[in-house]
C-alpha positions as CSV (number, residue, x, y, z in Angstrom):
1,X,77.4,85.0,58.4
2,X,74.9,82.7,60.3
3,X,73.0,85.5,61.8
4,X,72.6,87.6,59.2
5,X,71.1,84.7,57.7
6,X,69.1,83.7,60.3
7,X,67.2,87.1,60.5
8,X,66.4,87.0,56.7
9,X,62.7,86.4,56.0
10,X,62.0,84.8,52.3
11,X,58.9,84.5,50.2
12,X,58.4,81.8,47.6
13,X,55.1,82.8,45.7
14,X,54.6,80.0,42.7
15,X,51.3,78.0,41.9
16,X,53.0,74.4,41.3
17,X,53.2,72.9,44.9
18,X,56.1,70.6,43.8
19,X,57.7,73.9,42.9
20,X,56.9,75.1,46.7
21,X,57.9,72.0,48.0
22,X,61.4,71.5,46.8
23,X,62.2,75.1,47.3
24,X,60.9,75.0,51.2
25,X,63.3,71.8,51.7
26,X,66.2,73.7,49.6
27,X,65.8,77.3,51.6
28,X,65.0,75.7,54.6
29,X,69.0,74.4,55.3
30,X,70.0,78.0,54.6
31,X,67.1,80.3,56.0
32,X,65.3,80.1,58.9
33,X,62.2,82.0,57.9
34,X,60.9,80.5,54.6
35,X,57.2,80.9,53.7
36,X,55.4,80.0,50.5
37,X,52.1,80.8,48.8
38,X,50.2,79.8,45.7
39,X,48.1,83.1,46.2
40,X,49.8,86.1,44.1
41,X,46.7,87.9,45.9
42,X,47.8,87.5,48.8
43,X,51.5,89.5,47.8
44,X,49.7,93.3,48.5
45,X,49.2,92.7,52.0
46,X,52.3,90.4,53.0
47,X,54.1,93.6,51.3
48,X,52.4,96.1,53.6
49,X,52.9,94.2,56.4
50,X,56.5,93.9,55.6
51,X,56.5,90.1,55.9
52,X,59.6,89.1,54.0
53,X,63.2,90.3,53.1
54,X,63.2,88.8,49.8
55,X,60.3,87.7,47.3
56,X,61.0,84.7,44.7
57,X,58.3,85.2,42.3
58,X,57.2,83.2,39.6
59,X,56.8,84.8,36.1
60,X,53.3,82.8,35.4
61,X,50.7,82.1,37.6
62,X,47.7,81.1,34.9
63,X,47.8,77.9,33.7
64,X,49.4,77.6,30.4
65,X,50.5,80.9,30.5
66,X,53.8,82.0,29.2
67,X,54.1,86.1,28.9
68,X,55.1,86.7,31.9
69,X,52.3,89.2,32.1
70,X,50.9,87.9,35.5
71,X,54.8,88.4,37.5
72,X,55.0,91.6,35.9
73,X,52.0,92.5,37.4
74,X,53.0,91.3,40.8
75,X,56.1,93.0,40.3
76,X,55.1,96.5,39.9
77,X,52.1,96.1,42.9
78,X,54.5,95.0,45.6
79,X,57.1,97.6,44.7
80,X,54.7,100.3,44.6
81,X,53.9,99.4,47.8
82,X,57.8,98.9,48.9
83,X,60.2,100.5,46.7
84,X,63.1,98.9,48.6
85,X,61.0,95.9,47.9
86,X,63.8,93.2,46.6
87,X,62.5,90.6,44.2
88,X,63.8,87.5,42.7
89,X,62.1,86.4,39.4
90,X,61.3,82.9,38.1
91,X,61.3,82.0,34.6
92,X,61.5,79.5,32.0
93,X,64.8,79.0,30.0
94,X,63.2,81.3,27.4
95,X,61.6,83.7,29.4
96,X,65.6,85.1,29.9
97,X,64.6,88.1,27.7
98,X,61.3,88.6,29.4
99,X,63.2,88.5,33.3
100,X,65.7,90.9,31.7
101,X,62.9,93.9,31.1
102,X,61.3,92.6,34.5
103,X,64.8,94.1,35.8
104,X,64.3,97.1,33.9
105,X,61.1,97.4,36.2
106,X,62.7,97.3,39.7
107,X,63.4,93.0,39.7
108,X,66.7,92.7,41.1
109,X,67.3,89.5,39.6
110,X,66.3,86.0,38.0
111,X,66.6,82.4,38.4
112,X,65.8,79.8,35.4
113,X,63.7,76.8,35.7
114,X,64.5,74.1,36.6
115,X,67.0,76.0,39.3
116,X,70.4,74.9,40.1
117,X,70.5,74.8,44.2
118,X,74.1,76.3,44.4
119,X,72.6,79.4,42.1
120,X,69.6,79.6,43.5
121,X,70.8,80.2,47.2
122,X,73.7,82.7,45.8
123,X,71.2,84.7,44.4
124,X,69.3,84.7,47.3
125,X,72.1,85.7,49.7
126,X,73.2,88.7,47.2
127,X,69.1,89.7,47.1
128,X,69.1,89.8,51.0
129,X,72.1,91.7,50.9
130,X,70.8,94.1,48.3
131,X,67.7,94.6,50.7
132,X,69.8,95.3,54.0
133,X,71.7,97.6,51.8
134,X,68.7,99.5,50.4
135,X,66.9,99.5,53.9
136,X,70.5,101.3,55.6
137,X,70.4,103.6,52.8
138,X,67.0,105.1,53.9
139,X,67.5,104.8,57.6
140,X,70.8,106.8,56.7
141,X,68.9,109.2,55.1
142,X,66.1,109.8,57.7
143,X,68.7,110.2,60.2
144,X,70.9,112.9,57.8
145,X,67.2,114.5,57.3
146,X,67.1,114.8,61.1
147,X,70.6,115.5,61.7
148,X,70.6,118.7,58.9
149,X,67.1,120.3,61.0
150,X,69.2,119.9,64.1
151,X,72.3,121.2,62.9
152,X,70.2,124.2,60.3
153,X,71.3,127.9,61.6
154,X,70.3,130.8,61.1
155,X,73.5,132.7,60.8
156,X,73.8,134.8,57.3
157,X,76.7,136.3,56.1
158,X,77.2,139.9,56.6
159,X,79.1,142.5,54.8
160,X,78.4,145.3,51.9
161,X,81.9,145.9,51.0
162,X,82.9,145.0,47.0
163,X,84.9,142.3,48.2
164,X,82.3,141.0,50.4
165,X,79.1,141.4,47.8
166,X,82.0,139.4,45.2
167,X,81.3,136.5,47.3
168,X,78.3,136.6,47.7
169,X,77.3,137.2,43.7
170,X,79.5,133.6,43.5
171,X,78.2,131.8,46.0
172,X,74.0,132.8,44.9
173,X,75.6,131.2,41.3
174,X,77.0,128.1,42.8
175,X,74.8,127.1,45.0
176,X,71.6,125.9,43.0
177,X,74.4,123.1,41.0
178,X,76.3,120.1,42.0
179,X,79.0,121.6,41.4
180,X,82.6,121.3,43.8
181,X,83.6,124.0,45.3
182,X,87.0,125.6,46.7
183,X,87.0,127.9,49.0
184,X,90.5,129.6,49.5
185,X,91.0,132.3,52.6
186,X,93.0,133.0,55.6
187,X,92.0,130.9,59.1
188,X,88.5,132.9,60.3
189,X,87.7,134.4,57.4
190,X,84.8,132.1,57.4
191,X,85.3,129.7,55.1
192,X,83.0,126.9,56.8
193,X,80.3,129.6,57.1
194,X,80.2,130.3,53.5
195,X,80.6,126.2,52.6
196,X,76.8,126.4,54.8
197,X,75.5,128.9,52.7
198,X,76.5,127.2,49.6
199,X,74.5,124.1,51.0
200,X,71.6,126.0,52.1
201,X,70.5,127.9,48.9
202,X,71.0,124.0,47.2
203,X,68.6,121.5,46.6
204,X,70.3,119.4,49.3
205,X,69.3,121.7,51.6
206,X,66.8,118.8,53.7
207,X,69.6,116.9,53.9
208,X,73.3,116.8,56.3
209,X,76.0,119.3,55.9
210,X,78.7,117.4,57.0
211,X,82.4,118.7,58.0
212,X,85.6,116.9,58.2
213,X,88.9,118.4,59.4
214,X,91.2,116.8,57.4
215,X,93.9,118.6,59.2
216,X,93.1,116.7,62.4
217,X,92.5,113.4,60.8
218,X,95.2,110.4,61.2
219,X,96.9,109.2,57.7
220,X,96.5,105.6,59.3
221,X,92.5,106.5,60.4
222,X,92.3,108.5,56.9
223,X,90.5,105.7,54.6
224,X,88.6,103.9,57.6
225,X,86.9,107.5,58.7
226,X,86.4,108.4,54.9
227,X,85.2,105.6,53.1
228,X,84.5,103.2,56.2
229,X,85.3,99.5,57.5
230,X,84.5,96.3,57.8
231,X,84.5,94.4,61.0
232,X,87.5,93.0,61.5
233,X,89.7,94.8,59.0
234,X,92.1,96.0,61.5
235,X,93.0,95.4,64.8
236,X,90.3,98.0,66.4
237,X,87.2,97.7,63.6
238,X,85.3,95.6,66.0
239,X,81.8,96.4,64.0
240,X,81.2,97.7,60.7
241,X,81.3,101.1,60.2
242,X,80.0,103.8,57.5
243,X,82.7,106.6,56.3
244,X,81.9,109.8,56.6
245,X,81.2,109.9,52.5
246,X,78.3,107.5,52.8
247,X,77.6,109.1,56.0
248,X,76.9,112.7,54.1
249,X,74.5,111.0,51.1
250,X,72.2,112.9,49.4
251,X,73.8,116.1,51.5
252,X,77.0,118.3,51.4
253,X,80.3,117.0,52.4
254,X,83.0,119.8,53.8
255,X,86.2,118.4,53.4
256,X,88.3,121.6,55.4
257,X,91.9,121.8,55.7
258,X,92.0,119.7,52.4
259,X,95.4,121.3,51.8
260,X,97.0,119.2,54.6
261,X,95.8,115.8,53.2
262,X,99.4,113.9,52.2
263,X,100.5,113.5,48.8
264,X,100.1,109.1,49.1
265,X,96.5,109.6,50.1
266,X,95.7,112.3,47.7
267,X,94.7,109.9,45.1
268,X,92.8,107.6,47.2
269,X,90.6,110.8,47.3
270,X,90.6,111.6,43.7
271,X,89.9,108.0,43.3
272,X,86.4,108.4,44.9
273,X,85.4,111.5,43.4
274,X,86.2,110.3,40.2
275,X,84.1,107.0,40.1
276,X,81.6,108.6,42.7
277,X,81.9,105.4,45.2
278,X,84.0,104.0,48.0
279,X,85.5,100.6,48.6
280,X,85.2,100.4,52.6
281,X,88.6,99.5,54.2
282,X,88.3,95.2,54.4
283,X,85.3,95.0,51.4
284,X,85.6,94.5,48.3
285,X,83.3,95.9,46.6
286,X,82.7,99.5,46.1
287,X,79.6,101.5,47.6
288,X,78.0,104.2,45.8
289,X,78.5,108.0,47.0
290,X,76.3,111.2,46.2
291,X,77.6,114.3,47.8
292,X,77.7,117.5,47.1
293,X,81.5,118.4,47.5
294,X,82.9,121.8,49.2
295,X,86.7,121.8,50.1
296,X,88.5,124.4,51.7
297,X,92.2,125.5,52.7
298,X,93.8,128.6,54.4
299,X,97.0,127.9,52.2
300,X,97.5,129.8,49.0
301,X,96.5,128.4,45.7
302,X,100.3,128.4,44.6
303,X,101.0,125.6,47.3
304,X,97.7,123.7,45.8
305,X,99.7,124.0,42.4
306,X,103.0,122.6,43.4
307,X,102.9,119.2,42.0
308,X,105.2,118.3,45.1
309,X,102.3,119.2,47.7
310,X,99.3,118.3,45.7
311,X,98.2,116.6,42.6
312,X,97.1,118.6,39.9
313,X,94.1,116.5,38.7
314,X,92.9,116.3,42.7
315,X,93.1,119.6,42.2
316,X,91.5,120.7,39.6
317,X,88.6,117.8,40.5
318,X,87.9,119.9,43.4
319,X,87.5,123.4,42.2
320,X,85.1,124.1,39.6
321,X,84.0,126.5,41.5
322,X,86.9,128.6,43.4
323,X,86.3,131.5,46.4
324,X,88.5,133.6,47.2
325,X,87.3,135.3,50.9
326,X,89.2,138.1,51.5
327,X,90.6,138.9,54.8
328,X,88.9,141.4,57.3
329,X,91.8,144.0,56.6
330,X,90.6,144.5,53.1
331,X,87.1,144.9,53.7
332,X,87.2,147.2,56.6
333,X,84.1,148.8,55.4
334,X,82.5,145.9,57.0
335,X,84.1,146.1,60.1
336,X,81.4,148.3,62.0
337,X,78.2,146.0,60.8
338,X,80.0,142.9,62.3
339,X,80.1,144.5,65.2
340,X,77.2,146.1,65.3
341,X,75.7,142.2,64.8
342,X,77.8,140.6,66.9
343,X,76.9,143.2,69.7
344,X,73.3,142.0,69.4
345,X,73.8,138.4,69.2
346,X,76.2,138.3,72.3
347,X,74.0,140.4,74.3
348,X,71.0,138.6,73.5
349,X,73.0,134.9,74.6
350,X,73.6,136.3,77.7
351,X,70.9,138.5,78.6
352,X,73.0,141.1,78.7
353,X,71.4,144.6,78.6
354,X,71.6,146.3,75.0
355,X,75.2,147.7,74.6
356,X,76.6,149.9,72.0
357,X,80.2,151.2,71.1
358,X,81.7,154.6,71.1
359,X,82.7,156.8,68.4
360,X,86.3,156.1,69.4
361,X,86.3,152.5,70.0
362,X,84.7,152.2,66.8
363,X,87.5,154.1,65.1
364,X,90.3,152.1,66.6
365,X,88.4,149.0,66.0
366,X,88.1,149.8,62.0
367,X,91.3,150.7,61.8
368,X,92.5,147.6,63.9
369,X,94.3,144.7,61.4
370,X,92.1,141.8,63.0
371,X,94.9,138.9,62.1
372,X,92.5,136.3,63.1
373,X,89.8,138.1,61.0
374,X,86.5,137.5,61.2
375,X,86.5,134.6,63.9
376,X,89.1,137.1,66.5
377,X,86.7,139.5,65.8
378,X,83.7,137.7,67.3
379,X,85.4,136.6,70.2
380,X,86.6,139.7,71.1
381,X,83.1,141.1,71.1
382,X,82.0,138.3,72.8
383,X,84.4,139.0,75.8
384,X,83.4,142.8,75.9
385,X,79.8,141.9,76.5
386,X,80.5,139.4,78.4
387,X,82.8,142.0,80.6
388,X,82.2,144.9,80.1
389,X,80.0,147.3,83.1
390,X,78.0,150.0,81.3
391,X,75.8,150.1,78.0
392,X,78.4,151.9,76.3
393,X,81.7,149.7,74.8
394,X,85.0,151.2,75.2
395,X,88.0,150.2,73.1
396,X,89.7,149.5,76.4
397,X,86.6,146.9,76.7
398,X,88.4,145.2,73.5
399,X,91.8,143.8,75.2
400,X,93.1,144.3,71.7
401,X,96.9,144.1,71.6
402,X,98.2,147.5,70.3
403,X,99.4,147.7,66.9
404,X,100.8,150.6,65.1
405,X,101.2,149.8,61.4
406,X,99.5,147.2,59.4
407,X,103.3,146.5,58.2
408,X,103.9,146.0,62.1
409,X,103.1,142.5,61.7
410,X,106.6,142.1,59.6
411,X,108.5,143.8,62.3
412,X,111.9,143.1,63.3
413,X,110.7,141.8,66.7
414,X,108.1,139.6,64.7
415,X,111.2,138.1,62.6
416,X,113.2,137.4,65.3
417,X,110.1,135.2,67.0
418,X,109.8,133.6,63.4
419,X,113.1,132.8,63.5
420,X,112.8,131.3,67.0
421,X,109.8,129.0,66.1
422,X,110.8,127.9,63.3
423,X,114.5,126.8,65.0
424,X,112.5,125.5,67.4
425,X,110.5,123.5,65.0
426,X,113.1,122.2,62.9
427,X,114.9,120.5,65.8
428,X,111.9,118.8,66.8
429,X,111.5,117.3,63.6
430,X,115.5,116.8,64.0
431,X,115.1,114.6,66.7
432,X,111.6,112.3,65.5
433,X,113.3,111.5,62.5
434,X,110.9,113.1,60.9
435,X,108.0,111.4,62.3
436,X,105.4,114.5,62.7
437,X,102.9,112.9,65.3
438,X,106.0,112.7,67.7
439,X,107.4,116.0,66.6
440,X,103.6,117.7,67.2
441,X,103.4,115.9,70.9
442,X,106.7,116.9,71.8
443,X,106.1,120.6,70.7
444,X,102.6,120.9,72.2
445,X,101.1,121.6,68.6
446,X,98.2,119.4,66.7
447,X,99.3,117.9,63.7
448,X,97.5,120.6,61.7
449,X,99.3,123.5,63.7
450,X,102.5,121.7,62.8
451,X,101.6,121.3,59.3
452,X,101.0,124.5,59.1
453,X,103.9,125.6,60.6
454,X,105.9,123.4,58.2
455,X,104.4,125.4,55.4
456,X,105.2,128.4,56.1
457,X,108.7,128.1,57.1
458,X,109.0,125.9,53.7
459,X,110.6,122.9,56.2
């Protein structure tokens, strides 16, 4: 606490020297850098030059004076030269109603005269406080600012199928509000490309589109990586540290995978979008938050309905707004554009020559089911550029594995690997007790693969 109070730089502007004087020797055993003027003039260019952290100002400066007009003067002329400018009035016992509409006016608090010491320094230490608070709060957002141009792409999303245009009519009505946003669909049906178009037609645009994978995230790392940390909190919080919802302020925050977040945690969540602020893991008080909130899950909304897997109010707090992408096999109409565009955009990244498909491979690769949808898709395109020999692309050029019905996928073959895994799966649970993390390791999976997994063999 010593050093933070050491850097702070404080400003006593009153035209009674005894007033300056007994402040100087108060301040003085609990700031280093205390400086005083009976000059209110001199308050424009000590603001410019950002010369103190925290201004005590006195209400009256003419003598005999007792509006209050004079401070408020002061008041609005430094802070419209600093907005994060924190000042501390100074008024008479019945000037309380005049230092309450100073507040109104960008004061962040008052003292009475005379002062007691003990309040006097309190309120000091809360204002310098306030003004590290307000000044991480713009560097926060200068660096989101930068972090959002470095991030922007360029990447639309492509498709003129019913289902496709479906989702794109909801997302052009979504985007311009605050509004949350689910966004339900099958793994690379591109859920977290259609969470950054949502963000770029918003006003938040200028700022960070920030993604979490809540699949991948720790329970025990959950509220530290979320809402933040003090130093010291746990074992390894060696520094403070800002969650990823203060982290994503004034922007868009993509919460994916949100299906996999625990039931116990679940409300620590709705919590936070409820009172719109977070209480960082060791504080204790709450920050503010202002994101823009887009979730997404490859489960199916009956799962996000089962009271036993997620809370109904979480998840109705989430979804005003709810997408439904379809999967590649029921929009095959849009099969031969995203190739046609993926074609370009892999030939351009690796100077490849221009390439085009066949008639035939064209045809097998409409008609192919594409289980990892829109994402396999890609890749596979970007293999055949990348190894393919002529300008024209052969399905053979593909390395698609052959299929022969779409119901092929439910095979008896397919079963009988089902059944396999999920054997397989239910004795490594057997033998953790349970314990996923160990379960995952010893099966080779992430914790999200295994969550997954759990799902869909209901284990």
């Amino acid at each position: 606490m010593a050093s933070d109070l050491n850097s702070a730089r404080i400003l006593v502007a009153d035209d009674e020297e005894d007033i300056l004087v007994a402040a100087r020797l108060l301040l003085k055993r609990h700031f280093v850098s205390v400086q005083t003027t009976p000059d209110p003039t001199r308050l424009p260019d000590l603001a410019r030059q950002g010369a103190f952290d925290v201004l005590l100002l006195d209400m009256n400066f003419c003598m005999g004076a007792d509006d209050g007009a004079d401070g408020l003067q002061w008041l609005s002329d430094v802070l419209a030269i600093d907005p994060h400018a924190v000042v501390v009035l100074v008024t008479a016992h019945s000037g309380v109603e005049l230092a309450v509409q100073a507040m109104k006016q960008g004061a962040a608090d008052f003292v009475t005269k005379p002062w007691e010491n003990e309040r006097l320094v309190a309120t000091l230490l809360a204002a310098v406080n306030l003004r590290r608070s307000r000044l991480e709060t713009v560097e926060l957002r200068n660096r989101n600012r930068g972090l959002a141009a470095a991030t922007r792409t360029d990447i639309e999303m492509i498709g003129t199928s019913t289902a496709a245009l479906r989702v794109f009519d909801i997302v052009k009505r979504a985007a311009p509000t605050d509004a949350n946003v689910l966004i339900l669909g099958e793994n690379g049906t591109g859920k977290e490309l259609v969470a950054r178009e949502i963000h770029r037609h918003s006003h938040r645009a200028e700022d960070v589109f920030l993604r979490v994978d809540l699949g991948a995230l720790s329970p025990q790392l959950f509220e530290s990586e979320l809402f933040g940390h003090r130093r010291g909190a746990f074992t390894d919080a060696r520094e403070d540290r800002i969650g990823l919802f203060r982290a994503a302020t004034g922007g868009t925050l993509f919460l994916d995978e949100i299906g996999n977040v625990p039931l116990h945690l679940q409300s620590k969540l709705l919590t936070a979008l409820e009172r719109r602020e977070v209480v960082p893991v060791g504080a204790n008080k709450p920050e503010p938050i202002d994101v823009r909130l887009i979730s997404a899950t490859n489960l199916e909304a009956e799962h996000l309905t089962h009271p036993d897997r997620f809370r109904q109010d979480l998840f109705y707090r989430i979804n005003t707004v709810e997408i439904k992408l379809p999967p590649l096999r029921e929009r095959r109409e849009d099969i031969p554009l995203l190739l046609e565009h993926f074609i370009d955009v892999y030939a351009q990244k690796y100077n490849s020559p221009a390439k085009r498909l066949s008639a035939s491979a064209l045809d097998v690769l409409t008609a192919h089911i594409w289980p990892g949808n829109v994402r396999e898709l890609r890749h596979a395109v970007e293999r055949a550029v990348i190894l393919s020999d002529g300008p024209i692309l052969e399905a053979d050029d593909f390395s698609l594995i052959a299929q022969r019905t779409e119901g092929s996928f439910h095979s008896a073959e397919t079963a009988k690997l089902d059944a396999v895994e999920k054997g397989t799966i239910a004795r490594a649970l057997l033998e953790s007790d349970g314990n996923i993390s160990r379960a995952a390791a010893a099966l080779g999976l992430t914790r999200a693969s295994l969550y997954r997994r759990k799902t869909k063999y209901d284990l």
